[in-house]
C-alpha positions in Angstrom: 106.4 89.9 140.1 104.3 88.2 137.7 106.8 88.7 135.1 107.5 91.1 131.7 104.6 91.7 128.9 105.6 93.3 125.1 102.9 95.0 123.9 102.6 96.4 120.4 100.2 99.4 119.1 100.4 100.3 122.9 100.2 104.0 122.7 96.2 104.5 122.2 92.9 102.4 122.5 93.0 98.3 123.2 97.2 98.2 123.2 96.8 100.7 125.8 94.2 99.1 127.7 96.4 95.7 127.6 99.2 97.7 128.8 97.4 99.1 132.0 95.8 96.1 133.1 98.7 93.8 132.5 101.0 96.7 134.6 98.2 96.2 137.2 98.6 92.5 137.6 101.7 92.9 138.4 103.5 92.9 134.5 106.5 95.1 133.7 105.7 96.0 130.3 107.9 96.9 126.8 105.7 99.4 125.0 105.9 99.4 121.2 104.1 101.7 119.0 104.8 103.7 115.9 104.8 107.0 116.7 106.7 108.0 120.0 104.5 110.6 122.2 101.4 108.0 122.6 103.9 105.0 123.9 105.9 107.0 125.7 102.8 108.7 127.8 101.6 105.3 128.5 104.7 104.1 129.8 105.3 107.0 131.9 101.9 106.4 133.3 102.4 102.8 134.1 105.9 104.2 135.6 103.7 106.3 137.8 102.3 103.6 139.6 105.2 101.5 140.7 105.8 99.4 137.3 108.7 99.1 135.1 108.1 100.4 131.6 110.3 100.8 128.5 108.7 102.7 125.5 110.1 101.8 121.9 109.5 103.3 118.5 109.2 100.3 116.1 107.0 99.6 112.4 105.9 95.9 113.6 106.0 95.5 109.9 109.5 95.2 109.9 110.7 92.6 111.2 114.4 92.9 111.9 112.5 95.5 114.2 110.4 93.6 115.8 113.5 90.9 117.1 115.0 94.4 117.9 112.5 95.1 120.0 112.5 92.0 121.5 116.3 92.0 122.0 115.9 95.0 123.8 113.1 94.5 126.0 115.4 91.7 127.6 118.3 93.6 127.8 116.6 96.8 129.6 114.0 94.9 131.3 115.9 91.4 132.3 113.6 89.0 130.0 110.3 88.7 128.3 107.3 86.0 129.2 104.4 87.0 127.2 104.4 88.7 124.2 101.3 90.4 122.9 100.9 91.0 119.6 98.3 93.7 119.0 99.3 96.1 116.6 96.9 96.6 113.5 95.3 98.9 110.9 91.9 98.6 109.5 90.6 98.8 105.8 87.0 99.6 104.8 85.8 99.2 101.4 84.0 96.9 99.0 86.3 93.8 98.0 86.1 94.8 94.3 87.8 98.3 94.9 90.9 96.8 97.1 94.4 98.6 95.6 97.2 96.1 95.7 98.9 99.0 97.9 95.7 98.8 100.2 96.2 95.1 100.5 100.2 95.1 101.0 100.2 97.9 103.4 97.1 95.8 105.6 98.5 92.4 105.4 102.2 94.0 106.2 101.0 95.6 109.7 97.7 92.9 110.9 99.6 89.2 109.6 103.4 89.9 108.5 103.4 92.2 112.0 101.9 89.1 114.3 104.3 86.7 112.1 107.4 88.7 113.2 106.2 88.7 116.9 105.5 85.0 117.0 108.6 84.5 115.7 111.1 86.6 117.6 108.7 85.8 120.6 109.6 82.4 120.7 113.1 82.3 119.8 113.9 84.7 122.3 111.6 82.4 125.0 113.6 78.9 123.7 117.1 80.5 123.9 116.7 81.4 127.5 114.3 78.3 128.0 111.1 80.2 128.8 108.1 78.3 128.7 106.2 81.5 127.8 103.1 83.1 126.2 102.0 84.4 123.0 99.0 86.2 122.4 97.4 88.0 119.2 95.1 90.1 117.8 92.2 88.2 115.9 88.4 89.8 115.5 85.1 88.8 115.1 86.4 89.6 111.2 88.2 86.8 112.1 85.4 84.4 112.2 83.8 86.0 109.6 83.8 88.1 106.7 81.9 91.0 106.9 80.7 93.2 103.9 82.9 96.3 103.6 85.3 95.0 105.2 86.4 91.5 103.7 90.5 92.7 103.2 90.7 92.9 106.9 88.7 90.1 107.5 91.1 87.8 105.5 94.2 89.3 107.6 92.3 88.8 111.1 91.3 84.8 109.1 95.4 84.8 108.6 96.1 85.7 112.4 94.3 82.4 113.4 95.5 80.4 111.2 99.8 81.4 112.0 98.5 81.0 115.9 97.0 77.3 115.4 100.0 76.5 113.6 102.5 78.2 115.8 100.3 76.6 118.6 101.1 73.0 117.1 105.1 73.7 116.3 106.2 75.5 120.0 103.5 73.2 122.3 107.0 71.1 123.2 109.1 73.7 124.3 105.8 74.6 126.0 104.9 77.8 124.4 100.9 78.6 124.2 100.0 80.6 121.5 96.2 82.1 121.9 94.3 84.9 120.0 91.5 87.3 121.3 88.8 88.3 119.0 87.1 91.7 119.9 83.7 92.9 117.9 83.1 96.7 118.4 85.2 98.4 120.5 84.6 102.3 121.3 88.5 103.3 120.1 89.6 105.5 117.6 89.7 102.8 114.8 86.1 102.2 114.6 85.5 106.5 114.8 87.6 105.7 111.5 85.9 102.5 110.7 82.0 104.1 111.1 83.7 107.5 108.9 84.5 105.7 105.8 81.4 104.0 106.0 79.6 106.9 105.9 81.8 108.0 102.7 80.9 105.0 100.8 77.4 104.5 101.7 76.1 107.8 102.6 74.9 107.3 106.1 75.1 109.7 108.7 78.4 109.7 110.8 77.8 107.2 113.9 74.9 105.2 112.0 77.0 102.4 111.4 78.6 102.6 114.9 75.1 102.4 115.9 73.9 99.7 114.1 76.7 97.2 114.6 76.4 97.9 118.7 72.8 97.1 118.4 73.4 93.6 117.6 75.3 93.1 120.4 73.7 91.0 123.2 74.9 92.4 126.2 73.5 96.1 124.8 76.6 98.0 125.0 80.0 98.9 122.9 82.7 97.2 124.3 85.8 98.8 126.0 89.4 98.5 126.0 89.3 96.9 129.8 86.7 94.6 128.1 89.0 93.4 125.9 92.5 93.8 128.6 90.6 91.6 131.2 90.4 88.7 128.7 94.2 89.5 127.6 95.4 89.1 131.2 93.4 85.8 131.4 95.5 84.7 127.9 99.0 86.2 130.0 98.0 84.6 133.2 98.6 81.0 134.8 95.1 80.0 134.6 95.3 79.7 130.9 98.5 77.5 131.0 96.6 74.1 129.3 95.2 76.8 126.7 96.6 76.7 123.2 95.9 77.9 119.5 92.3 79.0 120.5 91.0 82.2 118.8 88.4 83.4 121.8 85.6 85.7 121.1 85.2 88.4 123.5 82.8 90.7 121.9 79.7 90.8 124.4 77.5 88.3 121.9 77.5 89.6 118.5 79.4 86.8 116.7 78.8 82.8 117.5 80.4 79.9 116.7 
């Protein structure tokens, strides 16, 4: 068995994906997502196929939740390696429009959310002395601020900042913390993202969808397993000497 993955915002799009391709490496999986019917259909899928799943109900925002989780994961499932924090909410608009309850609710879900999992992550991995894994939800917003959407691009900025840091402060009880960074990925948040774009600048509904996947160099949107093959790499062995790196995996749209 290769051992037991948390995944938060697994009931729909990338958690999802995560969830199905770390079940397929051989991953029992903790499923955490804020509503119940999504998470709950995910697990009984990955149940389906021979895997252990336990679905839980939790605001990653909160964090006596989010050590709740935790705590329960190793109770029902027997432990926890890698946790994968990947729970988040998106926010388009121009920067001089942002509410301050726009901002709190973003920064409470996309930063506060991977804070709480980092933390309750690794104290759960140093009281039983697991040298295990923690991996988070960047963006190519991450790397760079992009008009109409410069809130979210600060909290994906703040995401790789806590896992460099993190990175530095659990490297001797040999934790690796790691990001991935995805660029436009055909989910339900970007059918949100490309609809308030058309609200705020008038162009037609998919024109912005359109526009940002023909930048991309490989010529197509990019996928949930796009994203979950480069997630299992972050979970896996072969990334044991990797640590507070924020990867790009977004088919060549954004370069550093």
């Amino acid at each position: 068995m290769a051992g037991i993955a948390l995944v938060t915002g697994a009931g729909r799009g990338i958690g999802a994906g995560i969830a199905r391709r770390l079940a397929a490496d051989g991953f029992d999986l903790a499923l955490v997502d804020l509503t119940p019917d999504g998470v709950e259909a995910v697990a009984e899928e990955l149940r389906s196929t021979g895997r252990r799943a336990a679905a839980f109900t939790a605001d990653v925002s909160d964090r006596d939740a989010v050590f709740g989780v935790v705590s329960s994961c190793v109770e029902e499932l027997g432990g926890l390696d890698v946790m994968v924090n990947n729970a988040g909410v998106a926010l388009v608009g121009p920067v001089s429009d942002v509410t301050p309850e726009e901002l709190r609710r973003l920064f409470s879900v996309n930063v506060d959310g991977v804070l709480w999992g980092i933390q309750a992550a690794a104290a759960s991995f140093i009281d039983r002395g697991v040298r295990g894994k923690i991996v988070n939800a960047s963006s190519i917003a991450g790397h760079e601020g992009f008009a109409m959407l410069g809130a979210y691009s600060a909290t994906k900025f703040a995401v790789r900042a806590f896992t460099q840091a993190a990175a530095k402060e659990y490297a001797t009880h040999g934790i690796t913390v790691n990001a991935y960074c995805p660029g436009v990925v055909g989910t339900d948040m970007w059918v949100e993202i490309d609809q308030r774009f058309a609200d705020l600048t008038g162009a037609a509904v998919g024109e912005t969808y359109e526009k940002f996947v023909g930048g991309i160099a490989l010529g197509r949107a990019q996928t949930p397993e796009d994203v979950a093959a480069f997630v299992s790499h972050l979970a896996g062995p072969d990334s044991d000497y990797m640590t507070g790196q924020a990867v790009l995996i977004d088919g060549g749209l954004v370069y550093r």
